[in-house]
C-alpha positions as CSV (number, residue, x, y, z in Angstrom):
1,X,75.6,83.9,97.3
2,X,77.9,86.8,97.5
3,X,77.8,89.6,94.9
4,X,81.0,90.7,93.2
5,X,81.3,93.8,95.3
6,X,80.9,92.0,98.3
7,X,84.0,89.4,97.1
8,X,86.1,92.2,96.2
9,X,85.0,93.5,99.6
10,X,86.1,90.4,101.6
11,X,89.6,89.9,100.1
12,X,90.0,93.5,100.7
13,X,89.8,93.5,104.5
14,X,91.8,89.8,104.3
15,X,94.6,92.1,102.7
16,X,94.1,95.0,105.0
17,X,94.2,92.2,108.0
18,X,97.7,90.5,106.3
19,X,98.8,94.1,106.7
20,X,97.8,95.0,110.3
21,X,99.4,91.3,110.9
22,X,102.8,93.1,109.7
23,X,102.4,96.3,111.7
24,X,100.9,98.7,109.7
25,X,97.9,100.9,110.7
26,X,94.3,99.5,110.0
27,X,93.3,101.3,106.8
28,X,89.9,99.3,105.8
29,X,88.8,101.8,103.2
30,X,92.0,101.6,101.4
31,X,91.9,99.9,98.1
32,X,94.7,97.1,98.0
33,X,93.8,96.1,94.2
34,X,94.6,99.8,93.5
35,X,97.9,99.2,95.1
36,X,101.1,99.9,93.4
37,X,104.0,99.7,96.2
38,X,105.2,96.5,96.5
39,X,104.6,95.3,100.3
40,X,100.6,96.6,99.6
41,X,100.4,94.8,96.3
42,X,101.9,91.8,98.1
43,X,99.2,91.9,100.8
44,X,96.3,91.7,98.0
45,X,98.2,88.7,95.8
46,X,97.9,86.8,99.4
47,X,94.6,87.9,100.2
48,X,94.0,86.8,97.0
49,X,95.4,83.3,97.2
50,X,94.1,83.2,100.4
51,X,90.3,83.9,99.6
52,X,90.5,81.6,96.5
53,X,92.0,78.5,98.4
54,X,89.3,78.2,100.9
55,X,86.0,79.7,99.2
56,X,87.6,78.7,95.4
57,X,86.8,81.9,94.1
58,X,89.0,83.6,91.3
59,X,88.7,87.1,93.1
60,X,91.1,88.9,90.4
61,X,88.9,87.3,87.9
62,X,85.7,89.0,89.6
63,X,87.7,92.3,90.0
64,X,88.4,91.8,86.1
65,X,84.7,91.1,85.3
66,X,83.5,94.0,87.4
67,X,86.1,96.6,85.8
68,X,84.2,95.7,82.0
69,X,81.2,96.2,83.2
């Protein structure tokens, strides 16, 4: 089982990937949950999706839970 970190991890470089995929340069330590331009925060809301269709995991809902903590 994954830990929270590790989730938030994953959908991260799915984003980061979803951005390479549209030309921009490989920036895996950048924080797409963090993002505010619109393309960037676009890229997490599909990583998002993405990550929640196929492991059915609520990843803003971890991010949520880890940010209370």
């Amino acid at each position: 089982m994954k830990t929270d970190q590790q989730i938030i991890d994953d959908c991260n470089q799915l984003a980061n990937s979803f951005g390479c995929m549209r030309g921009w340069i490989d920036r895996p330590d950048f924080k797409y949950y963090e993002a505010t331009h619109p393309e960037e925060v676009a890229c997490w809301a599909m990583a998002v999706h993405a990550y929640d269709h196929i492991e059915g995991t609520d990843v803003q809902e971890v991010l949520d839970n880890m940010e209370t903590k």
